[in-house]
Structures are given as structure tokens and as C-alpha cells.
LOVEXLUM-468930 format. One record per residue (C-alpha): residue in three letters; x, y, z. Coordinates in steps of 0.02 Angstrom, whole numbers, plus 50000, padded with zeros to 5 digits. Example, Ala and Ser with C-alpha at 12.3 -4.5 7.8 and 13.67 -1.06 7.14 Angstrom:
BEGIN
+------+-------+-------+-------+
: resn :     u :     v :     w :
+------+-------+-------+-------+
:  ALA : 50615 : 49775 : 50390 :
:  SER : 50684 : 49947 : 50357 :
+------+-------+-------+-------+
END
This chain:
BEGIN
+------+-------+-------+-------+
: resn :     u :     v :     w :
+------+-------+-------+-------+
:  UNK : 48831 : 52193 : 49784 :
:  UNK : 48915 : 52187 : 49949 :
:  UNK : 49118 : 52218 : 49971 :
:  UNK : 49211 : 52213 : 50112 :
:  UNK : 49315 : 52369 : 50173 :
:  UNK : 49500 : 52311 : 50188 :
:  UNK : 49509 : 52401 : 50367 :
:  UNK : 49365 : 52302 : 50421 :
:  UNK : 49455 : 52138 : 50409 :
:  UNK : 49606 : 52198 : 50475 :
:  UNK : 49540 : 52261 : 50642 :
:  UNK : 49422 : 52124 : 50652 :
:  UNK : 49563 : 52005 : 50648 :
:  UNK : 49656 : 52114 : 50783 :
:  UNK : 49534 : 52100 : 50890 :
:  UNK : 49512 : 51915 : 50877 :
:  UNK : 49692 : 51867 : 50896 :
:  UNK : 49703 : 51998 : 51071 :
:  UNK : 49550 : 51899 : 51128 :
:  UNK : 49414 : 52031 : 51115 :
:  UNK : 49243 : 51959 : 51127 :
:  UNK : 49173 : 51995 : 50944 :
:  UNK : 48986 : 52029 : 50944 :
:  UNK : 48883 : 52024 : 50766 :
:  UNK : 48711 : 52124 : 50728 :
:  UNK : 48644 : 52131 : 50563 :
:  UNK : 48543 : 52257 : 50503 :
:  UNK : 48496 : 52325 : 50330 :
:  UNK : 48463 : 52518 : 50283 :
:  UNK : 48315 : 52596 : 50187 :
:  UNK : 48312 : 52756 : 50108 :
:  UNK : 48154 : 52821 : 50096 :
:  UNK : 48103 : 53002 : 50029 :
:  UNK : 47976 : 53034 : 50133 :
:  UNK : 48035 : 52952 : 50297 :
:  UNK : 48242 : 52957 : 50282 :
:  UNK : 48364 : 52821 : 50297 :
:  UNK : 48290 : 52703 : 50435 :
:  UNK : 48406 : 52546 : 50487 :
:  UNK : 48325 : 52364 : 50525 :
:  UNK : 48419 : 52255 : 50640 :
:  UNK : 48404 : 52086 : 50608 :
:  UNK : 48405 : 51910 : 50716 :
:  UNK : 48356 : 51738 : 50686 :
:  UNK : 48355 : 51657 : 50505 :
:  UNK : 48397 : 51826 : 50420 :
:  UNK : 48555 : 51865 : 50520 :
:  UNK : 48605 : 51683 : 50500 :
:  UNK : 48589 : 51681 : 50326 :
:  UNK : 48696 : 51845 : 50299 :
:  UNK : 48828 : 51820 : 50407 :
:  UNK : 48847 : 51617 : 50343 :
:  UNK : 48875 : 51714 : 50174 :
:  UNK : 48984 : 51827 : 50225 :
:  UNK : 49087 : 51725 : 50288 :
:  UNK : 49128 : 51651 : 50118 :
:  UNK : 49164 : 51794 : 50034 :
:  UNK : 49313 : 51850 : 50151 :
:  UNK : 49466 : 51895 : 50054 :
:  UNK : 49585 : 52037 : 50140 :
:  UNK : 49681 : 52030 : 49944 :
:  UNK : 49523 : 52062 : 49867 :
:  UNK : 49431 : 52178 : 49995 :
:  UNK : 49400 : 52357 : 49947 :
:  UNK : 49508 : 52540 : 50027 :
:  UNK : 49473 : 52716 : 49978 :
:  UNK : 49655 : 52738 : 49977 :
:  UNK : 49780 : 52598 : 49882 :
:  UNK : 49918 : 52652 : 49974 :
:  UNK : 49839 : 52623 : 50141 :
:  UNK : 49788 : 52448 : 50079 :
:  UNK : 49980 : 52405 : 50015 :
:  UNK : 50016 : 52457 : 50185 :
:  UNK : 49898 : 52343 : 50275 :
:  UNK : 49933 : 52213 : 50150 :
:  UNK : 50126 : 52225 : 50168 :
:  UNK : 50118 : 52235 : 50376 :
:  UNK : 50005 : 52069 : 50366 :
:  UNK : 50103 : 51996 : 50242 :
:  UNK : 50043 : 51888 : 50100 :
:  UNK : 50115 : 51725 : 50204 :
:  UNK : 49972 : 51756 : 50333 :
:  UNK : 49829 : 51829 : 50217 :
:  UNK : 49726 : 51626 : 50217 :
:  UNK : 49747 : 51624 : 50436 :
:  UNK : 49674 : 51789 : 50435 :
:  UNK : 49521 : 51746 : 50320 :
:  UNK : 49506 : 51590 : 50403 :
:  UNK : 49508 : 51670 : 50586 :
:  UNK : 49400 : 51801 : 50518 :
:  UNK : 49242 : 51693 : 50430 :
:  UNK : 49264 : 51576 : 50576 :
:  UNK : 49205 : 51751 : 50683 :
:  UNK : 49067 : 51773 : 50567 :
:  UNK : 49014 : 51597 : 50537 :
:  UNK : 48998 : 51601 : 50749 :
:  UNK : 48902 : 51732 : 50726 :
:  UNK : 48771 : 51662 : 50615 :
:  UNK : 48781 : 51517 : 50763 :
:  UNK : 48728 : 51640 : 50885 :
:  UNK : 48613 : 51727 : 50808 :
:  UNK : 48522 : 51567 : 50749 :
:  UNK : 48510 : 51514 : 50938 :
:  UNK : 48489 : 51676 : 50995 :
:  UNK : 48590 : 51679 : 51146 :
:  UNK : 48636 : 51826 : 51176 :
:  UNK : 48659 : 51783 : 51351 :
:  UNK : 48833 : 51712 : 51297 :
:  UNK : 48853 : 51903 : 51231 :
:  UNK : 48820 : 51973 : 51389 :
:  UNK : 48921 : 51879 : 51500 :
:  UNK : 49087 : 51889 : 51388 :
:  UNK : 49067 : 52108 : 51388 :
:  UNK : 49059 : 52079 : 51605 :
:  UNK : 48874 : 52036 : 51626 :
:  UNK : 48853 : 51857 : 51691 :
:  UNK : 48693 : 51869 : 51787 :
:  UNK : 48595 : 51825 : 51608 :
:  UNK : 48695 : 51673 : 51588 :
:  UNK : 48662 : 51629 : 51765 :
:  UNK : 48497 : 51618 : 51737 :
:  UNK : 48485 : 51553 : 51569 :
:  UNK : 48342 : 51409 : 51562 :
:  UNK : 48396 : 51238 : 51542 :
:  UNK : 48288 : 51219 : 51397 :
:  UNK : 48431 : 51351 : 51305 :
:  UNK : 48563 : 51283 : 51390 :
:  UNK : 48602 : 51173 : 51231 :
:  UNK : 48609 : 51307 : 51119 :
:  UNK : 48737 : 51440 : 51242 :
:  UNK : 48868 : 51285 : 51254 :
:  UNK : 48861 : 51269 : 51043 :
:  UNK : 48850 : 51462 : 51014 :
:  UNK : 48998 : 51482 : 51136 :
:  UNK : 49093 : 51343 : 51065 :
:  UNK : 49109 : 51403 : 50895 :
:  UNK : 49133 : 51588 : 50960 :
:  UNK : 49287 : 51515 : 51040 :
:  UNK : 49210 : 51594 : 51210 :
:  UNK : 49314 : 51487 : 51334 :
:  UNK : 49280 : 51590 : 51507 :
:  UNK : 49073 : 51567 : 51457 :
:  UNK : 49100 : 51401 : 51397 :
:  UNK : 49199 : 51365 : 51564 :
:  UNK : 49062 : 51445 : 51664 :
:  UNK : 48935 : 51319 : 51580 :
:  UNK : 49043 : 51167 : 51599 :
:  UNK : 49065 : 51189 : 51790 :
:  UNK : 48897 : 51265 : 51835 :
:  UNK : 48767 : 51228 : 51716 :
:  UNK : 48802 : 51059 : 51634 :
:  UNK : 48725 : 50940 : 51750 :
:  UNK : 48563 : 51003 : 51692 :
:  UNK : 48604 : 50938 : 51528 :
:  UNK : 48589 : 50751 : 51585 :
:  UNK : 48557 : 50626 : 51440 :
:  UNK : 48603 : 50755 : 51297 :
:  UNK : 48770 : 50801 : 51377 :
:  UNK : 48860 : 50682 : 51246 :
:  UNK : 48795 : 50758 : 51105 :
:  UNK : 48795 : 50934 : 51164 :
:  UNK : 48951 : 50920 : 51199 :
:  UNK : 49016 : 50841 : 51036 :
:  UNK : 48892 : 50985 : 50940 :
:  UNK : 49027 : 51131 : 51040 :
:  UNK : 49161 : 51039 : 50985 :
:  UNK : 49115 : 51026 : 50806 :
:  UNK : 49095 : 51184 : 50794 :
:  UNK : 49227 : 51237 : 50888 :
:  UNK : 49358 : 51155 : 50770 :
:  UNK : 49275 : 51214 : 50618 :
:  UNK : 49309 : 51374 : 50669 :
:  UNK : 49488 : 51321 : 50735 :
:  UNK : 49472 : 51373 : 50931 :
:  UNK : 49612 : 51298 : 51006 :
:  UNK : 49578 : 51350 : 51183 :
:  UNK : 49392 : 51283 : 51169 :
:  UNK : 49442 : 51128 : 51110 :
:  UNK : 49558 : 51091 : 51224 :
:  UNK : 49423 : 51111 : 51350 :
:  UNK : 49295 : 51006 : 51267 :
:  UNK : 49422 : 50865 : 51262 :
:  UNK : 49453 : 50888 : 51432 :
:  UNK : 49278 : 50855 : 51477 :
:  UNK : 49217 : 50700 : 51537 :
:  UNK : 49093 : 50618 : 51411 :
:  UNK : 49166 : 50696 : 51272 :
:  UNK : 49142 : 50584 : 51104 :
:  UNK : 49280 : 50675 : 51005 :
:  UNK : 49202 : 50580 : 50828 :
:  UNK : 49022 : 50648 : 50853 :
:  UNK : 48935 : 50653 : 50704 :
:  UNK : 48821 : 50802 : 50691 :
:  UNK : 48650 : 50724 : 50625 :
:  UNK : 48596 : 50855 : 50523 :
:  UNK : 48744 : 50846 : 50391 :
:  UNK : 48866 : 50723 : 50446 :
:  UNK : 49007 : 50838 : 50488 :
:  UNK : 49115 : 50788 : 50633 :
:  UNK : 49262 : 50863 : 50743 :
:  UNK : 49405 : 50822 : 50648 :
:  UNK : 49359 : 50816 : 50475 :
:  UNK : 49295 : 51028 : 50485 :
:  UNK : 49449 : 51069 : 50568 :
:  UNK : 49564 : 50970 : 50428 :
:  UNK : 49417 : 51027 : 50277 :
:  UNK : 49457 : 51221 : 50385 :
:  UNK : 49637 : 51216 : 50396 :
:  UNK : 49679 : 51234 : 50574 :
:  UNK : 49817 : 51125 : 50603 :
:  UNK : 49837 : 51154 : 50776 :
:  UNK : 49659 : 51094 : 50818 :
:  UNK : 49696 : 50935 : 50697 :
:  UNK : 49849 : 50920 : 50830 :
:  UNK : 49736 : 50902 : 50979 :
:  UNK : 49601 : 50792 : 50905 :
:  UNK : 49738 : 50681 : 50837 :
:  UNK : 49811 : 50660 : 51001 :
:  UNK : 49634 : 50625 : 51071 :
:  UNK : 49606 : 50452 : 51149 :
:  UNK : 49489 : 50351 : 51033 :
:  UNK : 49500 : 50480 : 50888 :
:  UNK : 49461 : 50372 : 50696 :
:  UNK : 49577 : 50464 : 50561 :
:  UNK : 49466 : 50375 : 50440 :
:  UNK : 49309 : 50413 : 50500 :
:  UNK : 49188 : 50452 : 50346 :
:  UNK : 49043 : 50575 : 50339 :
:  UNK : 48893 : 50488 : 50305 :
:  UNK : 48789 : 50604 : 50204 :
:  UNK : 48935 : 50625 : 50060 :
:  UNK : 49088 : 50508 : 50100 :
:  UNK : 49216 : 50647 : 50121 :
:  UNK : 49351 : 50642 : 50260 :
:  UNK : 49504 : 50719 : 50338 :
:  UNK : 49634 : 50691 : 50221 :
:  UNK : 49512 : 50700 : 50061 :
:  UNK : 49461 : 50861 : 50101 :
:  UNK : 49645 : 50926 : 50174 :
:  UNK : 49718 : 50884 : 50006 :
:  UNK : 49571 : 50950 : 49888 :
:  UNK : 49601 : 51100 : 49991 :
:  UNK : 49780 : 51125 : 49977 :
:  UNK : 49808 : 51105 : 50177 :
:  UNK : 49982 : 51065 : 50172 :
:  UNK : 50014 : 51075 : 50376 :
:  UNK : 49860 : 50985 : 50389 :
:  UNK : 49902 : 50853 : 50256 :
:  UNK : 50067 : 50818 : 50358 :
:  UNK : 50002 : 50783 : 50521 :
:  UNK : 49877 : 50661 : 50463 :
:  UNK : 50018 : 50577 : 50342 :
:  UNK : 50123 : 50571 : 50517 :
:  UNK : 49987 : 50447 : 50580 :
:  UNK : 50056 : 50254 : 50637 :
:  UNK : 49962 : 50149 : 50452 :
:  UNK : 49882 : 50303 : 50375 :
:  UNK : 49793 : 50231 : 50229 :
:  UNK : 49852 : 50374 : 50097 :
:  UNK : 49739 : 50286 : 49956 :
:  UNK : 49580 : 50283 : 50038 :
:  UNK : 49421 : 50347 : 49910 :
:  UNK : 49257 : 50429 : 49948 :
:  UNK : 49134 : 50302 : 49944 :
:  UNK : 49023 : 50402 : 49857 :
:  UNK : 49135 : 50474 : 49718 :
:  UNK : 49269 : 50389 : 49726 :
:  UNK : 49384 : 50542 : 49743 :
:  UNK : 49548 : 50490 : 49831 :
:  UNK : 49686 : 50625 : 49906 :
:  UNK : 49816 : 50615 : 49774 :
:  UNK : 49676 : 50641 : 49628 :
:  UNK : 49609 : 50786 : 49707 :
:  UNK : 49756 : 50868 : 49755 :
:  UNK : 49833 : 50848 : 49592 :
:  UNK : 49657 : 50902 : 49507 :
:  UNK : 49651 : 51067 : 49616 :
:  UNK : 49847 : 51095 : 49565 :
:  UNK : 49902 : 51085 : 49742 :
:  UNK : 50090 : 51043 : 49712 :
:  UNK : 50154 : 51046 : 49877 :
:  UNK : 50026 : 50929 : 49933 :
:  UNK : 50072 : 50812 : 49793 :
:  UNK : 50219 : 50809 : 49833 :
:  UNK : 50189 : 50743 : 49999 :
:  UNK : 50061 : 50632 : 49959 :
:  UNK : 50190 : 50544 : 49810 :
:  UNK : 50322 : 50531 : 49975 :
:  UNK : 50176 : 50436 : 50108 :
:  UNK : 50222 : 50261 : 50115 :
:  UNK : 50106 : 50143 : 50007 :
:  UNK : 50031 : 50279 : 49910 :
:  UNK : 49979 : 50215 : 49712 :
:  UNK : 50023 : 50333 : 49594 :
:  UNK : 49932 : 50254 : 49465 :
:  UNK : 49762 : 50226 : 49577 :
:  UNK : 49602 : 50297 : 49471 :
:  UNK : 49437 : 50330 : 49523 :
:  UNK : 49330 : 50176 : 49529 :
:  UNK : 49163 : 50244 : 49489 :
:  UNK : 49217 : 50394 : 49361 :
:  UNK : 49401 : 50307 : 49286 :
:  UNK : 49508 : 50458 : 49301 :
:  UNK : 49670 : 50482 : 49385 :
:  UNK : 49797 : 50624 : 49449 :
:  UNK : 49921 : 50625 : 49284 :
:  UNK : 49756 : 50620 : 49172 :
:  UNK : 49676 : 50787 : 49283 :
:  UNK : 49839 : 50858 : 49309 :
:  UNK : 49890 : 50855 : 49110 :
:  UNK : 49710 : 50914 : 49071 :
:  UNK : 49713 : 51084 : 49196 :
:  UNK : 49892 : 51092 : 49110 :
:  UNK : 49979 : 51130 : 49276 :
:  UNK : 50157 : 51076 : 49239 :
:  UNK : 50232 : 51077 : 49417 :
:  UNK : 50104 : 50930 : 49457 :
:  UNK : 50127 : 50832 : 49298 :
:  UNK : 50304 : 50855 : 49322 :
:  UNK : 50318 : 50784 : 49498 :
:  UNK : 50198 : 50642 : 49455 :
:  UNK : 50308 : 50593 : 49309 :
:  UNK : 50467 : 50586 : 49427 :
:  UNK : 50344 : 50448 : 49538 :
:  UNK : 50416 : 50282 : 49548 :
:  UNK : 50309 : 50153 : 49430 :
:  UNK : 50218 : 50275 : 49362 :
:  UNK : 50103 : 50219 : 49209 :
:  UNK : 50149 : 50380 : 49069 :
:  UNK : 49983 : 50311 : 48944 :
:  UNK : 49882 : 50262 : 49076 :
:  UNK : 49706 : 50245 : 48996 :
:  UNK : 49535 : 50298 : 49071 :
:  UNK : 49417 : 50154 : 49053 :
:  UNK : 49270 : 50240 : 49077 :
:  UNK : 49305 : 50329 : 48920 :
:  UNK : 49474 : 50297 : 48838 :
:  UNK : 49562 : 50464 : 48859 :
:  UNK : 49748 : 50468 : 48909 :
:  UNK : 49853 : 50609 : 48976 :
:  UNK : 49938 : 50656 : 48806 :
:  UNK : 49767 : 50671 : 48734 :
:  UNK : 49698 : 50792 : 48874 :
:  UNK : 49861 : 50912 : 48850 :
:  UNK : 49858 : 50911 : 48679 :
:  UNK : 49650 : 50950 : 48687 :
:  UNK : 49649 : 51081 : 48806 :
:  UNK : 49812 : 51151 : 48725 :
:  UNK : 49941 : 51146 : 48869 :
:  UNK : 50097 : 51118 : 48777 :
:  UNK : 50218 : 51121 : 48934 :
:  UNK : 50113 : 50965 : 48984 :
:  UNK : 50131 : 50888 : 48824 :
:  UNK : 50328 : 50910 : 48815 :
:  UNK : 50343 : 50850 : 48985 :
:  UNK : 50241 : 50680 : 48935 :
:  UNK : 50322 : 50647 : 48766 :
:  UNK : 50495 : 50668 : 48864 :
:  UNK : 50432 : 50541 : 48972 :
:  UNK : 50422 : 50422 : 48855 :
:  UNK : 50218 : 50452 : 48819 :
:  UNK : 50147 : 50348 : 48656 :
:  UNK : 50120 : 50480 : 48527 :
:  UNK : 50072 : 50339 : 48415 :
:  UNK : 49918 : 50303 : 48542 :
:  UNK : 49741 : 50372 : 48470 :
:  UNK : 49548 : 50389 : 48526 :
:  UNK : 49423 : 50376 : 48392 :
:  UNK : 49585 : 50365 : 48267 :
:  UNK : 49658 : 50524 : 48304 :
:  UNK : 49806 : 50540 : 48380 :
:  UNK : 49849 : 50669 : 48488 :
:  UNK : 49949 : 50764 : 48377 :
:  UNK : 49803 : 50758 : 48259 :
:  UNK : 49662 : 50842 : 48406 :
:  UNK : 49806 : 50975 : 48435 :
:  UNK : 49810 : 51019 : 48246 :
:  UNK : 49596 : 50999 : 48244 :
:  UNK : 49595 : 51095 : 48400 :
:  UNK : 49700 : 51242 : 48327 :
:  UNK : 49840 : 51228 : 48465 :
:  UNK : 49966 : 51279 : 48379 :
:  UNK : 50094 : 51255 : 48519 :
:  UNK : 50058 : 51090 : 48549 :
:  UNK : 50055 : 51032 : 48386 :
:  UNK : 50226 : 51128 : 48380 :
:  UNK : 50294 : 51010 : 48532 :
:  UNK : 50242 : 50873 : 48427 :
:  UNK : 50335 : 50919 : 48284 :
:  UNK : 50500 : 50975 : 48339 :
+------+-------+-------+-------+
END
């Protein structure tokens, strides 16, 4: 069972925002009666994999101090406003570490603690791997030093080295880097890595960083609805699932933004999801983008947002989504014939019920013959069958 000290993520964030080069090891300790407590270090696939998992269990609310009051210190000084930029800044440090120490440059290390003759003569054959590891460090004076020195030795991969650093430096939300990247000439900023289909500006929106989804979107060439090939997902689908609201903005702010556009694959659109994931304030701005369907369902699985909404019970949601313009209150789901008065009476949210029947929702309307007055009273929901009756 690993935890992380609350300290730890606090001075590891310090030192990222100053600009201090952050350098990862991994290592595991043995105890051993005979021999004592030995220590392993770590590189290559091992180190990867624990600091790719680390880096999804950050949580400065969550993390662990020998001393509350020191924590509600910490906690309070942060403030809770800033606690998702610190976790994001933090597992973006650890998820470039898992970059480097899968590459195993460690010439990038030395030459950001004041040691550049390793860099200097760095093979060209490893070349490819410094310029990604740097990139999604966010190591701009290496990456600089490999852009003006180095890079012609690159020749015909230079396109998709290049686009490899800048995926991974907007995953991890490097502003600096990026900027750089984009500045360079033969710079594809929607290269699609070939391993899993990610590209530059779908991580940074699925990530967060709204300032790096500022410079890509201001990129020449840049395709806001660029899809990923391997599962359909982009920018805006994955900004709203998320809860992304900055993020959700600025792609809303772009000249025909198609604000209904579905996953190929799943046919998950950004109003269902953020509405499913109880994302309010995204909802909200999604329900004000111009052309948006309030009533669009999912092709391939027939739900839609006031169906998911009503069924997680979150009444903010439903309530906003009932204020839409045109919306259809007993919308049905073809795939299966369940309707949003149903799912809140069955899962025994009985704000979400209210909030439907004063809507003008069909209590008369039934599945099987029930109605849904007569699941909430089979279901032993008291409360809803209460709305009902009052």
C-alpha cells in the first residue's frame, strides 16, 4: 500500500513552479535479518511502471501528515481553489519521469543540474529519445540546446520527433516547451502518436492545461476536431467528461465549433458526458454554445444527458437541462424504453423526480406496465414514491 506524504507534494510542486530541474530514481527497500535493509534502485520498465502509477494516485486532499495541523496548514496556504493545478503539475513531473527513465537519458539529467558535456555527446541514435524525455520534463534550456545543435542529425524523423516532444509536452502542460516546439520549423502540431493515437491538443484538453490548449489553438493548421484513431475520443469529449471548464470555453470560443459532435466509436457526445459525470458548470456552458441539441442521444447505446443526469440523481444538472429551450421532459431511450422519470424514481433520487414532474413529466408513462410511481413503491423509495403522492 503506498501513500503519499502531504509535504512531499507540496515541495515537489514548489520546486516545479520556481523552475527547479526535478530528477526521479526509483528504488525499493528490503529488510533482511541476516543482511539489513538494502535499497534497489531501479531504471528501465520497472521505474516506468512505478512512477506512470504514481502519477495517478496524486491527491494533496487525500495525501498522508504525521501532524493534521501541519496538513490544514499546507492545505489552507495552497488553498482548495488550486489543489487539481497542483496534482496536475505534480503527476505531469512524475509521468516525465517514467518518460525518462523509459529512454534512459539521463544525459538530459545531467545537463539541466550544469553538466552539458553528456548531452554534447549524446549519439544520434538517442537523440530521439533526449528531445521526447525533455519535452515532457518541460526542460526548455536542454530542449533548446537540442533544437539548435543537435537536430539536423535527426533528418527524415525530425517531423515526428518533433510532434512526439510536443505531445508529450502538452500532456504534461509545459507552456514554455510548447511554445518552442511550435516555433520550430517542421512542426506538425496534429501528430498522431502511432502507438495509441494521442495527439497534441487532445492530452492537453483530456489534462486540463488551458494555457497550452491556448497556444495549440492559435497554431496555424491546428484541427479542433481531430479524432484519435484507436478510440474516437477528442478535445472537447474528453474536456467535458472531465469537468475542464477553462478548457471547455476556449474550444466553445472556436469560429463553427461543432458542440454535438459524437465519438465514433461510442457515440458519447460532450453534453452526455458532462451531464453523466455531473459536471454542472460545464453543462451549463455546453446548453449556452450555439447549435447545441439538448435532446441529442447516443446513436449506438440510445441514452441522453436528462436520462444519465436523472439516473446519478444530480439535481443541479437535471435542473439546468430542464430550463433548456425545446427540451423533450419524456424523452424515451429506444434502445431500451427507459425515460428520465423512470431512472429517478429507480435509483430513488426524489429531488430529480420533483424537479421532472414540475416540469410537466408523464407520470402516467410506464415500462413493462409499471409506472414510475409503481418501481418507486417496488423499489422501496419511500421518498420518491412520497413526491409522487403529494
Amino acid at each position: 500500500m503506498f501513500y503519499f506524504v502531504c509535504v512531499f507534494l507540496v515541495e515537489l510542486y514548489a520546486g516545479l513552479e520556481t523552475g527547479i530541474p526535478i530528477i526521479f530514481r526509483c528504488c525499493t527497500s528490503r529488510f533482511n535479518v541476516s543482511e539489513g535493509c538494502y535499497i534497489t534502485i531501479h531504471s528501465g520498465r520497472e521505474a516506468t511502471n512505478m512512477l506512470a502509477n504514481l502519477s495517478h494516485m496524486v491527491d494533496v486532499a487525500s495525501a498522508e501528515c504525521a501532524v493534521p495541523a501541519d496538513k490544514e496548514r499546507e492545505l489552507r496556504t495552497i488553498g482548495e481553489g488550486n489543489f487539481a493545478a497542483l496534482n496536475r503539475t505534480v503527476a505531469g513531473s512524475m509521468m516525465a519521469g517514467a518518460q525518462a527513465a523509459m529512454n534512459a537519458v539521463w544525459e538530459v539529467d545531467a545537463f539541466n543540474c550544469g553538466e552539458p558535456e553528456a548531452l554534447r555527446r549524446l549519439p544520434s541514435s538517442r537523440l530521439e529519445a533526449a528531445m521526447v524525455a525533455a519535452g515532457s520534463a518541460g526542460q526548455v534550456a536542454s530542449l533548446s540546446y537540442l533544437l539548435d545543435e543537435r537536430v539536423s542529425k535527426l533528418g527524415v524523423n525530425l517531423v515526428e520527433v518533433l510532434g512526439e516532444a510536443l505531445i508529450a509536452a502538452a500532456a504534461n502542460g509545459h507552456v514554455a516547451v510548447v511554445q518552442l516546439l511550435l516555433a520550430a520549423e517542421g512542426i506538425d502540431v496534429n501528430r498522431v502518436h502511432q502507438s495509441d493515437g494521442a495527439f497534441p491538443l487532445l492530452m492537453a484538453a483530456q489534462q486540463g492545461h488551458a494555457a497550452v490548449v491556448r497556444l495549440l489553438l492559435a497554431a496555424e493548421g491546428i484541427d479542433v476536431y481531430q479524432v484519435n484513431p484507436s478510440n474516437g475520443a477528442f478535445p472537447l469529449l474528453m474536456a467535458a467528461q472531465i469537468g475542464h471548464e477553462a478548457v471547455v470555453q476556449l474550444l466553445l470560443a472556436v469560429e463553427s465549433v461543432n458542440v454535438n459532435q459524437a465519438n465514433p466509436s461510442n457515440g458519447a457526445f460532450p453534453l452526455l458526458m458532462a451531464a453523466q459525470h455531473g459536471h454542472a458548470a460545464v453543462v451549463q456552458l455546453l446548453l449556452e454554445a450555439d447549435g447545441v441539441n439538448v435532446n441529442l442521444r447516443n446513436l449506438i447505446y440510445g441514452n441522453f444527458p436528462l436520462l444519465m443526469a436523472a439516473k446519478n440523481g444530480d439535481s443541479a444538472v437535471v435542473r439546468l437541462l430542464l430550463m433548456a429551450e425545446g427540451l423533450e421532459v419524456n424523452q424515451i431511450d429506444p434502445s431500451n424504453g427507459n425515460f428520465p422519470l423512470l431512472m429517478a424514481a429507480y435509483h430513488g433520487n426524489a429531488e430529480a423526480a420533483r424537479l421532472l414532474l414540475a416540469r410537466g413529466a408523464d407520470r402516467s408513462m410506464t415500462i413493462h406496465g409499471m409506472t414510475a410511481l409503481d418501481i418507486a413503491i417496488k423499489t422501496g423509495h419511500a421518498q420518491v414514491a412520497a413526491v409522487f403522492l403529494s
